[in-house]
Structure formats: C-alpha cells, structure tokens
C-alpha positions as CSV (number, residue, x, y, z in Angstrom):
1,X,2.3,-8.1,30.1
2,X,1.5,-10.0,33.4
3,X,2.4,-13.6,34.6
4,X,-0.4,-15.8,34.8
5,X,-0.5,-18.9,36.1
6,X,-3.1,-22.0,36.3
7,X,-4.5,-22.7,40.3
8,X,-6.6,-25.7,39.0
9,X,-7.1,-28.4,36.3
10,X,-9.5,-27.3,33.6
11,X,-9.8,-25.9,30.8
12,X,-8.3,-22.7,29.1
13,X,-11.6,-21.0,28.5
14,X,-12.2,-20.7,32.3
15,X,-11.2,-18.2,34.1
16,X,-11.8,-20.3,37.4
17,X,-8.5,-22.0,36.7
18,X,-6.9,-19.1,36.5
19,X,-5.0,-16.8,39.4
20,X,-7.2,-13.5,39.9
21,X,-10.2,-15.5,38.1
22,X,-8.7,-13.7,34.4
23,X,-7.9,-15.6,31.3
24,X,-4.5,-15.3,30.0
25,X,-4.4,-12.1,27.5
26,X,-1.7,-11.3,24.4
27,X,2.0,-11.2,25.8
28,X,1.2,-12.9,29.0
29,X,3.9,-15.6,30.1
30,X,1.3,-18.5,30.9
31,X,2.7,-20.9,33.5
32,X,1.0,-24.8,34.2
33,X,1.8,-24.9,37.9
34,X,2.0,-27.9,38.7
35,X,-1.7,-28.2,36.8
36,X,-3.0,-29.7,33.4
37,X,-4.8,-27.0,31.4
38,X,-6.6,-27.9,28.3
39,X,-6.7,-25.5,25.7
40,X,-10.1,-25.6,24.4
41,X,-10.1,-22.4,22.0
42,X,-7.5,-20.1,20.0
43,X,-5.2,-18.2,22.1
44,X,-2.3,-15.6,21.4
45,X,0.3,-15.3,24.6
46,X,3.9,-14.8,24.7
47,X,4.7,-17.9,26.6
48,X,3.5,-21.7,27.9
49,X,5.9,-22.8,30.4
50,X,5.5,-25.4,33.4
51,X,8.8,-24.2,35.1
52,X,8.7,-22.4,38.0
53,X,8.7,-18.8,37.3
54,X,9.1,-16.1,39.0
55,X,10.6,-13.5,38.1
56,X,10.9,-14.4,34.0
57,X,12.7,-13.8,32.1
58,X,11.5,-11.7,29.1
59,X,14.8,-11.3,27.0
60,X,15.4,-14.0,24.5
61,X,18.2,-16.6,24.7
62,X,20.1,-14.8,22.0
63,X,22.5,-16.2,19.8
64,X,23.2,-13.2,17.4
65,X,22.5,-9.7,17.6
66,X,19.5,-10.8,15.9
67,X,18.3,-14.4,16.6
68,X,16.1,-15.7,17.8
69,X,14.2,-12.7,18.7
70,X,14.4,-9.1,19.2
71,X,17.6,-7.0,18.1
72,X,20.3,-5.8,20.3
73,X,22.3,-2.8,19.7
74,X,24.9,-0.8,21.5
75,X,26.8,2.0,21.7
76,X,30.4,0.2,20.2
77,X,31.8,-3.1,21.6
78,X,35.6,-4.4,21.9
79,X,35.8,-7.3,18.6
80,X,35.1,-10.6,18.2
81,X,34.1,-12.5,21.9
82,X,32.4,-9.1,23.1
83,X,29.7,-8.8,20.8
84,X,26.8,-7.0,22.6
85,X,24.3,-10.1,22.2
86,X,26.3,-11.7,24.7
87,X,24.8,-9.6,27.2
88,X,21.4,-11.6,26.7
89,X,22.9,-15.3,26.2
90,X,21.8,-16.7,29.4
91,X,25.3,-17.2,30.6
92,X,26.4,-14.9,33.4
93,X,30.3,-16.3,33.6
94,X,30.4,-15.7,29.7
95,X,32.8,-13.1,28.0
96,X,29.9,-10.8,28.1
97,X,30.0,-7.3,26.2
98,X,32.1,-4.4,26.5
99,X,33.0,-1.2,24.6
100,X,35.3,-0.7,22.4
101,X,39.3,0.5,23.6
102,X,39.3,4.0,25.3
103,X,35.4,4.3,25.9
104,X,35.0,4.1,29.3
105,X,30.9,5.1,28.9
106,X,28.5,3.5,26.7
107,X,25.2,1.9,26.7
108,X,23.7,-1.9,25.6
109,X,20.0,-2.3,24.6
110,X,17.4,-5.0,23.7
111,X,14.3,-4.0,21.4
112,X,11.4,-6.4,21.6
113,X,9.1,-7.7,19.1
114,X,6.4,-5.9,21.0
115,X,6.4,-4.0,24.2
116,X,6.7,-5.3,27.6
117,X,6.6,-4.0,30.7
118,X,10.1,-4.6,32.4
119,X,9.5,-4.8,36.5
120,X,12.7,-5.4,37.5
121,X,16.5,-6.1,36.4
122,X,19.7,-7.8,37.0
123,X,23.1,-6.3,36.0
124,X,26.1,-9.0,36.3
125,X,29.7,-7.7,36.6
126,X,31.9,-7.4,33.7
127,X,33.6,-10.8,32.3
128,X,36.6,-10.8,32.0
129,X,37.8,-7.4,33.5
130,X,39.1,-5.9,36.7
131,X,37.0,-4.4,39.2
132,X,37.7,-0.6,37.5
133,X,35.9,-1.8,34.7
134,X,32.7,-2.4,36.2
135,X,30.0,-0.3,35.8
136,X,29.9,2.4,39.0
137,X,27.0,4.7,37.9
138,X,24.1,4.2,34.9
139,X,20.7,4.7,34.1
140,X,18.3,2.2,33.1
141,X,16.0,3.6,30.3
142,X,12.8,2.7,28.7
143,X,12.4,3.8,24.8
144,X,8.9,5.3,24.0
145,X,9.5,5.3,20.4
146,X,11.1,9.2,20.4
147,X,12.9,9.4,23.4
148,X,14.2,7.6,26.0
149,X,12.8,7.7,29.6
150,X,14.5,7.3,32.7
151,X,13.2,4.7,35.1
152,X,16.5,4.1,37.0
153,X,19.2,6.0,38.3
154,X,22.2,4.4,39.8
155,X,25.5,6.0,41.6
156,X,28.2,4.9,43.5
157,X,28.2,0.8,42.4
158,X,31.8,-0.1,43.1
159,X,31.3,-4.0,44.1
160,X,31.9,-7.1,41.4
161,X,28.6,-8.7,42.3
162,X,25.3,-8.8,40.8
163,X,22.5,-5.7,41.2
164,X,19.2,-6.6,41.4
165,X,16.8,-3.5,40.8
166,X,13.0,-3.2,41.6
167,X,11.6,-0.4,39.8
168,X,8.0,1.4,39.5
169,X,7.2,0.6,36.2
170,X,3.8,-0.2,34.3
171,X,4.3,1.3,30.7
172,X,5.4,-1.4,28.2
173,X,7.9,-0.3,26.1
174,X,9.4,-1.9,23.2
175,X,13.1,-1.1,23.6
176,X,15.2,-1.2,27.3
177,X,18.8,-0.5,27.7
178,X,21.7,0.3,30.2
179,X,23.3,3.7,30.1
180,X,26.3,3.4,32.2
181,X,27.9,7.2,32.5
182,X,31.0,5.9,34.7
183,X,33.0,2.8,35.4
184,X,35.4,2.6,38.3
185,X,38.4,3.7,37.2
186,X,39.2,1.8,34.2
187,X,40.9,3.8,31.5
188,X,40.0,1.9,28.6
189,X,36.6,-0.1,28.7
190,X,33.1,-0.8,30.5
191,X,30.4,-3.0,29.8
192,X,28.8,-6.1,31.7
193,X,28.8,-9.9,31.4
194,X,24.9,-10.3,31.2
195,X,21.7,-8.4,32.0
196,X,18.5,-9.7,33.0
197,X,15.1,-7.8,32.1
198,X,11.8,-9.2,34.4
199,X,8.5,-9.5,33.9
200,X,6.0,-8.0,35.9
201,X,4.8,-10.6,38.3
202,X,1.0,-9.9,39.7
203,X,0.8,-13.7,41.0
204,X,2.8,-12.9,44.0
205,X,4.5,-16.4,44.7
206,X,6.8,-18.5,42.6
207,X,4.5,-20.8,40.6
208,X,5.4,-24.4,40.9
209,X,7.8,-26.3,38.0
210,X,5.3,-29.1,36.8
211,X,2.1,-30.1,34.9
212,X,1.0,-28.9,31.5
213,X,-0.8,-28.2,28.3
214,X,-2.7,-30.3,26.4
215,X,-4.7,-29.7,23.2
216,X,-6.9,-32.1,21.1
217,X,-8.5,-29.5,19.3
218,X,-9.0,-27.4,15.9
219,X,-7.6,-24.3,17.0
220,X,-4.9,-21.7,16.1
221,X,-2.0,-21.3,18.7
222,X,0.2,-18.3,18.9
223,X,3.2,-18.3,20.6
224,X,6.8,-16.2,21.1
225,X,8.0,-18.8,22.9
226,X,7.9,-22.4,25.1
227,X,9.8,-23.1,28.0
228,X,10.2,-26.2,30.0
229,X,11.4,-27.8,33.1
230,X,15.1,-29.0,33.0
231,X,14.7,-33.3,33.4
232,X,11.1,-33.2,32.0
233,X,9.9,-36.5,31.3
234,X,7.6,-38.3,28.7
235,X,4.4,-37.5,29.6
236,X,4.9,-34.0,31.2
237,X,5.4,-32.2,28.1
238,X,4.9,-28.3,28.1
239,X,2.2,-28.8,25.3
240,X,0.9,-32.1,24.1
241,X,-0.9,-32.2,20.9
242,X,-3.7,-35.2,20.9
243,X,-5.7,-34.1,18.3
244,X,-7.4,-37.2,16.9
245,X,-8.4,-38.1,12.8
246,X,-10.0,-34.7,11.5
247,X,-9.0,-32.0,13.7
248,X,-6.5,-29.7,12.4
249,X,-4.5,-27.6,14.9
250,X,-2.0,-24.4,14.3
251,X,0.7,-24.2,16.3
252,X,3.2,-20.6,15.6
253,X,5.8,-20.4,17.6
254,X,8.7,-17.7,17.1
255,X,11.2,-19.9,18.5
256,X,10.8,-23.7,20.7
257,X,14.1,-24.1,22.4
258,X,15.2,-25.1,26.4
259,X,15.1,-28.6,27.6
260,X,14.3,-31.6,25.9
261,X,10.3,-33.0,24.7
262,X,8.7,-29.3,24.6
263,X,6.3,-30.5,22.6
264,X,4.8,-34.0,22.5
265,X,2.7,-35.0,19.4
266,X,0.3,-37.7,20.4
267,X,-2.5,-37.0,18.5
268,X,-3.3,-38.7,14.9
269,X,-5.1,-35.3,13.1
270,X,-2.9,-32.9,11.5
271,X,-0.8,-30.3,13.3
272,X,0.7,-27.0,11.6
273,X,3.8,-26.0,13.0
274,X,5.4,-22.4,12.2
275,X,8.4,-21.6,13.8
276,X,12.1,-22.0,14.6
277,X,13.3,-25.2,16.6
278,X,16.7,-24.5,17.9
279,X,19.4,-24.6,20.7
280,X,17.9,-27.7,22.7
281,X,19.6,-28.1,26.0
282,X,18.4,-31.9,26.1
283,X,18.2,-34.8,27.3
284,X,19.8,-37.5,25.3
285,X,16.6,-40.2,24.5
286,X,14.3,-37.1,23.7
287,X,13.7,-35.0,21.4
288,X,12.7,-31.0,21.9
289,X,9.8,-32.2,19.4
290,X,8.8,-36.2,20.6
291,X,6.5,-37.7,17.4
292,X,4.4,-40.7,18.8
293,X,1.1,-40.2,16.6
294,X,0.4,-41.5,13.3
295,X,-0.4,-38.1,12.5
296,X,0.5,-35.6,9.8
297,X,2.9,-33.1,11.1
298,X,3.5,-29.9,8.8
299,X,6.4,-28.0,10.0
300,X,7.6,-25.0,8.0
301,X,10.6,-23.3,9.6
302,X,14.2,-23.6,10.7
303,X,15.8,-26.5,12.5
304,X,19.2,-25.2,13.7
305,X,20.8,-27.3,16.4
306,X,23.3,-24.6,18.0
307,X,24.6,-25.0,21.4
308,X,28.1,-25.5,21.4
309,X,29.5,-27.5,24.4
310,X,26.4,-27.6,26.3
311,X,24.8,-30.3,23.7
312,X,25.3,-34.0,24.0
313,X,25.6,-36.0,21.0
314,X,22.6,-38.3,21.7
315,X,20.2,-35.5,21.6
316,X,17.8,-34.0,18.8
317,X,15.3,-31.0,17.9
318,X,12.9,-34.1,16.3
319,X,12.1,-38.0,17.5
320,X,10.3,-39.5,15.1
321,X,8.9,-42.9,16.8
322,X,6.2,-43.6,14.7
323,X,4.2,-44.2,11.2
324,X,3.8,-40.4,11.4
325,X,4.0,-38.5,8.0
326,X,6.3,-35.0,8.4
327,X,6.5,-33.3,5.8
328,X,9.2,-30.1,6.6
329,X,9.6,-27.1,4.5
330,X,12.8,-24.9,5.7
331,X,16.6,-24.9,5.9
332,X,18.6,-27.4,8.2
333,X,21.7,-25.5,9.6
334,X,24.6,-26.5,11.9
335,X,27.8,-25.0,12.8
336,X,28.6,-25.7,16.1
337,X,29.0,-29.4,17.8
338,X,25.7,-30.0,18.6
339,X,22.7,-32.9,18.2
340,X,20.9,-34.2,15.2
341,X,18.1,-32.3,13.8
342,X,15.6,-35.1,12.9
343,X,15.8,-38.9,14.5
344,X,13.7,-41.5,13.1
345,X,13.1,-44.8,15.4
346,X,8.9,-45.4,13.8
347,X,8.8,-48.1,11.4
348,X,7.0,-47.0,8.1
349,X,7.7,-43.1,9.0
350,X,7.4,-40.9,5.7
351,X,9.9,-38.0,6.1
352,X,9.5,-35.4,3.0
353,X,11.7,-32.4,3.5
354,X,11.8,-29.9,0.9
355,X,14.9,-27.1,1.5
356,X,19.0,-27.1,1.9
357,X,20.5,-28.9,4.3
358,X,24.5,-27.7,5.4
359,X,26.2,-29.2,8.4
360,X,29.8,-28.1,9.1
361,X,29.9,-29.5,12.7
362,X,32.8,-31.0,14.4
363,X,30.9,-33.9,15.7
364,X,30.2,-38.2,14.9
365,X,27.6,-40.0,14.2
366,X,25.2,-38.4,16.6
367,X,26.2,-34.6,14.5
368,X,24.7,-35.6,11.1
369,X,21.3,-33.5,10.7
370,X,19.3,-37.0,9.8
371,X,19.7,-40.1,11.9
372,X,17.5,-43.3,10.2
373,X,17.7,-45.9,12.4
374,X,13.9,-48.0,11.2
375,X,12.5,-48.9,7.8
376,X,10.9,-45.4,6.6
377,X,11.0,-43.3,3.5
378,X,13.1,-39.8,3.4
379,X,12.2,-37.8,0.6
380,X,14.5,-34.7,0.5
381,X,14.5,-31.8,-2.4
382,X,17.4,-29.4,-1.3
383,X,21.6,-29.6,-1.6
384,X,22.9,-31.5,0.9
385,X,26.3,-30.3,2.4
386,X,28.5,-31.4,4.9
387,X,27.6,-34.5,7.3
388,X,23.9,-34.4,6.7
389,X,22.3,-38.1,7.2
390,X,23.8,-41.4,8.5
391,X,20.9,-44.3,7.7
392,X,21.8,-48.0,8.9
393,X,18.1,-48.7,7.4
394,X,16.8,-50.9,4.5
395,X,14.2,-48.1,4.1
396,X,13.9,-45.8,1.4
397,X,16.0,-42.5,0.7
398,X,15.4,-40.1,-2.0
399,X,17.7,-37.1,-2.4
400,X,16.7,-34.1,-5.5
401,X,19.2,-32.1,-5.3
402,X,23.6,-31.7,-4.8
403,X,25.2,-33.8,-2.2
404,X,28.4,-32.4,-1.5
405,X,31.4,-33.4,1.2
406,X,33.2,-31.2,3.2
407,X,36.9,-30.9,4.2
408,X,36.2,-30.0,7.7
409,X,37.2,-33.6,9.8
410,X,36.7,-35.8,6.5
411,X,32.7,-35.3,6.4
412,X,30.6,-37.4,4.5
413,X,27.7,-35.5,3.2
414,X,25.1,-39.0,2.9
415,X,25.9,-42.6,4.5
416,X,24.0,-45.7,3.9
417,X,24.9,-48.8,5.4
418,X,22.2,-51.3,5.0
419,X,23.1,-53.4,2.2
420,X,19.0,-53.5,1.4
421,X,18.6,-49.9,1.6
422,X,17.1,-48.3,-1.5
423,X,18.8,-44.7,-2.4
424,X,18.3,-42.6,-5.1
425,X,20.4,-39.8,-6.3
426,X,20.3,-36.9,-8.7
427,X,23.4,-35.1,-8.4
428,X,25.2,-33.4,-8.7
429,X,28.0,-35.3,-6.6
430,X,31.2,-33.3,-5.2
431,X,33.8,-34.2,-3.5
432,X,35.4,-31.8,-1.3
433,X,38.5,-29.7,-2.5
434,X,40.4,-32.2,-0.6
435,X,39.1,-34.6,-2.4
436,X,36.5,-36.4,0.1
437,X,34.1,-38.1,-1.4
438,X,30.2,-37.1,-1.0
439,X,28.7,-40.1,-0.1
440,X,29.0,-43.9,0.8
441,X,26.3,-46.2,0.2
442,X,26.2,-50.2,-0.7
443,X,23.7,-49.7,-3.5
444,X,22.3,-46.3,-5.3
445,X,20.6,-45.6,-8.6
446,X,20.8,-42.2,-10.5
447,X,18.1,-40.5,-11.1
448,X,19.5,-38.8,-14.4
449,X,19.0,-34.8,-14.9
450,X,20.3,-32.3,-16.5
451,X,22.4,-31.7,-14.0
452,X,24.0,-34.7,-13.1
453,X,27.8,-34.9,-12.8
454,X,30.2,-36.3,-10.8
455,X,33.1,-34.2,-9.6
456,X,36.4,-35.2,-8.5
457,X,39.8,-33.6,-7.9
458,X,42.4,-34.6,-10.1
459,X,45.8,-35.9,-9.1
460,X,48.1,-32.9,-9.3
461,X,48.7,-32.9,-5.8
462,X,49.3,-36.8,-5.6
463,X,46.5,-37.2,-3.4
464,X,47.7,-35.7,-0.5
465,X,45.4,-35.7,2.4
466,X,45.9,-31.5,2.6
467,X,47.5,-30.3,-0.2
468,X,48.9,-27.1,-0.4
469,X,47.2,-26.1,-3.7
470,X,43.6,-27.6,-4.1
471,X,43.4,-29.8,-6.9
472,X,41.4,-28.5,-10.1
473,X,38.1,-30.4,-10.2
474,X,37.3,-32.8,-13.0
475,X,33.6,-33.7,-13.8
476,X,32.5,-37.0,-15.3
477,X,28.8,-35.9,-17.0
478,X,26.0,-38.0,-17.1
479,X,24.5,-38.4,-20.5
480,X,21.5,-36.6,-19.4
481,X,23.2,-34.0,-18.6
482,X,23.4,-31.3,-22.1
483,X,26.7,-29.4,-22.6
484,X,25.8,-25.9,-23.1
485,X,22.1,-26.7,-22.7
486,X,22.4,-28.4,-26.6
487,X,20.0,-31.3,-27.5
488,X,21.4,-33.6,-30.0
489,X,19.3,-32.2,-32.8
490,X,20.9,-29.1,-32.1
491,X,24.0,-30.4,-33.1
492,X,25.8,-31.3,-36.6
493,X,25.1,-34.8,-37.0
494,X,28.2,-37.1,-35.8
495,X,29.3,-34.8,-34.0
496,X,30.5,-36.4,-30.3
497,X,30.5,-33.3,-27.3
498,X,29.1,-34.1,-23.5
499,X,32.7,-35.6,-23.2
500,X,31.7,-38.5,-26.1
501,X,28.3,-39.4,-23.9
502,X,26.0,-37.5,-27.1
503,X,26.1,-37.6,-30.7
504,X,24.8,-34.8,-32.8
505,X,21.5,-35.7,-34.8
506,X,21.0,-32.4,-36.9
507,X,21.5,-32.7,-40.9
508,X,23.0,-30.1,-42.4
509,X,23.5,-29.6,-46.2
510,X,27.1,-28.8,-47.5
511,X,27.5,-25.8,-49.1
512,X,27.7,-26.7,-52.5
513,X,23.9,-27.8,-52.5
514,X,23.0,-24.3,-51.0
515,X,22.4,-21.6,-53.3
516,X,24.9,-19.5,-54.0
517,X,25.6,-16.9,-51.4
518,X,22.9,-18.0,-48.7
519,X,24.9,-18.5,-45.1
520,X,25.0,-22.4,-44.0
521,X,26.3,-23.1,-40.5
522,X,29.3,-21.1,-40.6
523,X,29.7,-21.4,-44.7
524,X,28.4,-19.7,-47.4
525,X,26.2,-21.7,-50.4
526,X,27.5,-21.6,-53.7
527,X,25.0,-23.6,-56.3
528,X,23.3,-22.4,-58.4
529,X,20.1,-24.1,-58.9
530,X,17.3,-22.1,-60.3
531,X,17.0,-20.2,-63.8
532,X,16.8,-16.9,-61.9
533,X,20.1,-17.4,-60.3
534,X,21.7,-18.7,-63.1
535,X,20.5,-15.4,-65.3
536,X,21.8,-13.5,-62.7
537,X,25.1,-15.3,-62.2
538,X,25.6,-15.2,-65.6
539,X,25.3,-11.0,-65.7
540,X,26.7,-10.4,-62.7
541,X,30.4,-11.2,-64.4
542,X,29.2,-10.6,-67.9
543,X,33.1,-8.5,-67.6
544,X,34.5,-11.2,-66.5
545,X,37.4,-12.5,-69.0
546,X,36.6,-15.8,-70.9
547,X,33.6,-16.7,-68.7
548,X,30.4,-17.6,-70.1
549,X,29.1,-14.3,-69.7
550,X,31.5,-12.9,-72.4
551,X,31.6,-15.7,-74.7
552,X,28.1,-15.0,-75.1
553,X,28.4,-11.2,-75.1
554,X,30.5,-11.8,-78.4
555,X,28.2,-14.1,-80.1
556,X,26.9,-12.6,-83.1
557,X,23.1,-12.7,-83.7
558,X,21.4,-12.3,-87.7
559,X,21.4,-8.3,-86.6
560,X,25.1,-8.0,-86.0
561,X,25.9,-10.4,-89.0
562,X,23.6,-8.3,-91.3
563,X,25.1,-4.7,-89.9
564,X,28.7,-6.6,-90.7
565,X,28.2,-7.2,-94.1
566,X,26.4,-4.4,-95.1
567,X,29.4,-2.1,-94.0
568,X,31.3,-4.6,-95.8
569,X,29.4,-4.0,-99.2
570,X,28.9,-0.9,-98.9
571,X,30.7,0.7,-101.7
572,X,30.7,4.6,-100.3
C-alpha cells in the first residue's frame, strides 16, 4: 500500500503523471495534487482524494464497531460512551474507549478489509480520565493471521499528550492493535481517546489539497473510499463523471463520506453507483453527490445521513438539479440530527426509489430524508416512517408501501403543500401511538390494495397529547382490503364482514334440499331425494315404531294371507 500522487495533468494510463513514473496499484491512496487526472481505463485503489495528504489516514471514520468499514474489537470496555469504535471516530477530544472497572491492562484493535501496511501511529491520551489512567507502557502489534507480531515497544510514557511513532514496517497486515501492559497508576481503568494508524508514504512531501478526477468514460471504478478538501467548490470535485449519451460507467465505492460535492455527475450516459453515502460533513448548498446531467444515475446502496451536531440542516448526501432520472435501490436511515438524504431543485427530475425509508431525527424541515422543492416525479416502493419527505411541489408523488408517523417531536411521516401536487397512496396509513397523524397533503388519491387501512387511536385517553396508556388502535379498511384474505364468493351470500364495506356472494343451499346426512356449511342435509335413499331410509328404521318402515313390515301379502287361512282351516 503506497501513497501515490499525480505530478502532472494527464491521463490515468500514464505513468508520466505519476510520482516515481508508476501507475497507481490495488490499495494505493491516489491523491490529485493540485492536478486534473483523467481516468481513461478501469482501476481498483483504496482511495481518490485531492486533500493534502501526508501521512493518511488508513483507519476508517467509524461509527460502530462495524461501519463503515473494517471491525474493531477489544479486550473489554467501560459501557455505553466508551465503546472501543470510538478509538477510530476521528475525534481526538471525544469520550474515547477504555476498559472495563478494575482492568488496568488491555488492548484495542482495528481489522481491515485487506491488509495494509501501517508506517506509523498516533496514540491520544485518555478522555475523560486522570493522568494515572493513561497508558505508561504497550506494544503495538501487527496480526499475521496466527499470531501477533511485535513492531513496537513502548515504556515509561507518563505525559497526557499525543505519541507519534515511526516504525520499520513493510508487511501489510490485515489486523493492528495496541497492547497497553501498564497505565500510570490508575486502579481501575486504561484505554485512549483515539488512535491514528498511517500509511506508508514513498512520495516524501505533503501533496498539495486541490485539483481532481474526471472520467467520461465506460469503465469500472473500484473504490474503498473518497476523500475531499474541506470548502471544495463546484467544479473541484474529487471525481467528476462527464460521461456523455452511450457510455456506461461503474462506480463501487465502500463508503463516500467527508466534505460536501465528492462526486459531481455532469455527464448525460449512465453511471452505476455501489456503495454507502453517509456522514457528510457539508457545506449547506451542496450535496456529497451534486446531480447536474440529464443522465441516468443507478445507485444501489445505503444513504444514512449520521453526524450528530456536526451536520447543518441545509446540507444533503444527494442534489438533484436536473432532468436527471435516479433510480435508487437501498434503505434510507436517520437517527441522529443530521441533513436530508435526497434534494431535488431540477425541473422534470424522475426520482424512483425502491426500499424503506425510517427517519427518527430530531430535526425541521431541512431533517426529512426527501426535500422536493421543483416539478418532478417521486416514485417510492418501501414503508415510509418517521419524517421522510416535505414537497412544496405541484409535481408528482407516488408512495407503494406504509406511511407511518412517529411520536418523537410530532413527526409527520409525508407532507405536501402544493395545492396542485398530485399524490398517490396505498397504505397502509398509521398514526403514531400518540395519535399523530401520518401525513398532510391538500389533495391524495388511494391507490386501493389489499392492504389498505387507516389506523387511528381511539379516544380512551381523551386525546391527550402523551397519554399515560397508549390508546388501542382502531382501523377503518378499505373495501379492497379482504378480511381474513376472503373474496366475496367465499362468503355466504348477504353476508356483510370488512366492517359492512363487502357483501358475501356465495349461494349456499339449506339443508333441507341436501341429501340426507351430507355436511353443508356447518349443517348436516336431511332430504331425501333419490329412490336409493329413500329404500335405504326406509330400512334403516324398519324397527322404528309406527313409521313407514313398520307399517309396511306388517302389511300382508297373498303368501301370508294364504298361510293364515290355511292354519285357519286346517282341521288337525
């Protein structure tokens, strides 16, 4: 893994352009330097960046043990606020990690998606703590899949500020951590507030924060990452896409975050995006992915808007300022105050997104996942929960799926305020337990499924604003929507169920025109209607007194008469 950066304008494919004469290989961190590089064929780095860089940063921004990229584990941690990721969250004056009561040794680590080689690293004091609780002696370790090797060995650290350590290493490893064997005094914990891992730098010099990448043609791009200048303007985009009609570009990326307009889409081809867009740090007119082709723009992924109190409102992970057609396949998640996720401002925009959207934010306007602010068309096929679209358009908006409100600060799941805005809904609609109704629009039309209901709280708690008890829910159905699954003709005819919407249609014949013993609905026939069954009627209660059976058992027949009077005559 190697930093390499551009020294000229040109294109990708030369090595001219490049430091060292080398083309950029798998897991380098490719920085613009102040230069426009064109990228000409398929690549497969870990990085496109025009910040100045030196040393990088390899570690991911994390925001779980897990996400966005790589795992970190450790040997135990304190509770909630200490969790080890928060080692790798970019913020040294953060809470940080640290072990759990009464271990005063323990050890953090970061596993990679693939190995790197780590050149040097930063250790950070521990936050919050005393000075006894900072790490005094450790071992930084390298992981080569059965054992872990030693690369560092520190002893006698009893200062509160930051250690920066050079060491001599060229193996990539997939898996670093921090071993610390002894604090400095502190009887019940140890641990850090963040820890920086660097990549090895063979440029020799900081690169320069400027320039960029730009693309126009039918390639495949791999990515783990892009990273961009803080303040970057329209224009000096990290990548710009400018394919025009006919060329189709792939662009994977594991995760686009940083500062705002990453990624500028230009072109008016098609452009197939894989990936993650999340955490933008941005500024508030752009977006960390600025649409201003009429192009087709495929993104399948996740757009999770999560930065807490270092996102404005204004800001979002996608401007839509054109005719462009985006289609997006993938879940829409907030759950921190944070920006939109998509921002339409082009006129005739088509916005399809097919997946569940859920927003439980504590944030305006600016907070609701979709802001429509020109004439366009939003398809959406996915539940809709929480504040997830604010449209003051008279465009188009189609919704497949639930829309459902959310007690957290009165959120409206869907709002429509243009009085010549078209929507249509399927339902099911809920209000939240509090009652709070799912959406507000001047005009809507149901699109009627089987599934469509609306659902309200009923007024046992008075309509309190927060009950104590939430309020059982009452549904009014649609008259699409079948009870039980049960089709009219299913159903005894006149027969009223789907609360009175649905009459049954099915004939059934009473009982007494069903032969005898021969199950109806819940009944049992009794006619007897053929010669057969009335033969065997009759014998089957030929004992029974005075019935028909035993009248005619004691008819007499020209036999029985003749046997009578010949016992009659008989003189002997």
């Amino acid at each position: 893994m190697a930093l390499r950066v551009a020294v000229a304008t040109g294109n990708w494919s030369n090595p001219a352009i490049w430091n060292g004469g080398v083309l950029p290989q798998a897991g380098d961190v490719v920085a613009s330097n102040n230069f426009t590089v064109t990228i000409d064929q398929n690549i497969n780095v870990d990085t496109l960046t025009n910040a100045a860089t030196n040393p990088f940063i390899l570690t991911a921004q994390m925001t779980s043990n897990s996400t966005p990229s790589g795992i970190v584990t450790a040997s135990s941690y304190y509770g909630g606020g200490y969790d080890p990721f928060y080692v790798f969250d970019r913020n040294p004056t953060g809470s940080g990690w640290i072990t759990s009561a009464g271990n005063m040794t323990g050890w953090i680590a970061y596993e990679f998606t693939s190995a790197k080689v780590v050149a040097s690293y930063q250790v950070f004091p521990t936050v919050p703590g005393s000075p006894t609780s900072v790490a005094r002696d450790w071992t930084f370790e390298g992981w080569n899949g059965s054992t872990y090797i030693v690369l560092d060995t520190v002893t006698g650290n009893s200062g509160t500020a930051t250690v920066t350590r050079s060491i001599a290493n060229t193996t990539a490893y997939i898996k670093y951590r921090l071993n610390i064997t002894a604090n400095n005094g502190n009887g019940n914990y140890t641990g850090t507030s963040e820890l920086y891992l660097f990549a090895l730098n063979d440029y020799g010099s900081t690169s320069t924060a400027g320039g960029g990448f730009i693309c126009s043609s039918s390639v495949t791009i791999n990515l783990t990452g892009i990273s961009v200048a803080n303040g970057c303007l329209i224009g000096a985009s990290v990548l710009r896409w400018t394919g025009g009609s006919g060329v189709t570009t792939n662009l994977n990326v594991t995760s686009i975050r940083e500062y705002g307009n990453t990624l500028l889409v230009e072109g008016t081809g098609t452009l197939n995006f894989t990936g993650t867009i999340n955490n933008i740090i941005s500024n508030t007119s752009l977006g960390v992915v600025n649409v201003t082709g009429v192009c087709t723009f495929n993104i399948v992924g996740t757009l999770n808007p999560q930065s807490g109190s270092n996102q404005p409102e204004g800001t979002q992970l996608i401007y839509v300022g054109s005719a462009a057609t985006v289609n997006i396949t993938g879940s829409f998640i907030s759950t921190s105050s944070a920006g939109c996720c998509v921002r339409v401002g082009g006129t005739n925009a088509v916005i399809n997104i097919t997946g569940d959207l859920s927003n439980t934010s504590n944030i305006g306007y600016n907070g609701n996942l979709i802001i429509v602010l020109a004439v366009c068309t939003i398809n959406i096929t996915g539940n809709c929960t929480g504040r997830v679209l604010n449209s003051s358009s008279a465009g188009y908006l189609k919704i497949i799926g639930s829309i459902t409100a959310s007690n957290f600060n009165g959120q409206i799941s869907v709002i429509s305020t243009n009085a010549s805005g078209i929507n249509l809904f399927s339902g099911p609609f809920i209000s939240s337990t509090y009652g709070i109704f799912p959406y507000q629009v001047i005009r809507m039309h149901l699109i009627p499924t089987t599934n469509s209901y609306f659902e309200f709280r009923d007024e046992t708690t008075n309509g309190a604003v927060s009950p104590g008890a939430i309020a059982p829910a009452t549904q009014l159905v649609s008259p699409a929507t079948l009870v039980d699954n049960l089709a009219p003709s299913d159903v005894r005819f006149g027969t009223s169920y789907a609360l009175g919407t649905l009459t049954g249609t099915l004939r059934m014949p009473v009982p007494n025109q069903v032969t005898f013993g021969v199950q109806v609905d819940n009944t049992f026939g009794n006619a007897v209607l053929t010669a057969d069954g009335i033969w065997n009627y009759l014998v089957s209660n030929i004992t029974t007194a005075d019935s028909i059976g035993m009248r005619l058992k004691n008819v007499s027949t020209p036999q029985t008469t003749g046997e009578q009077l010949e016992a009659f005559l008989r003189l002997d």
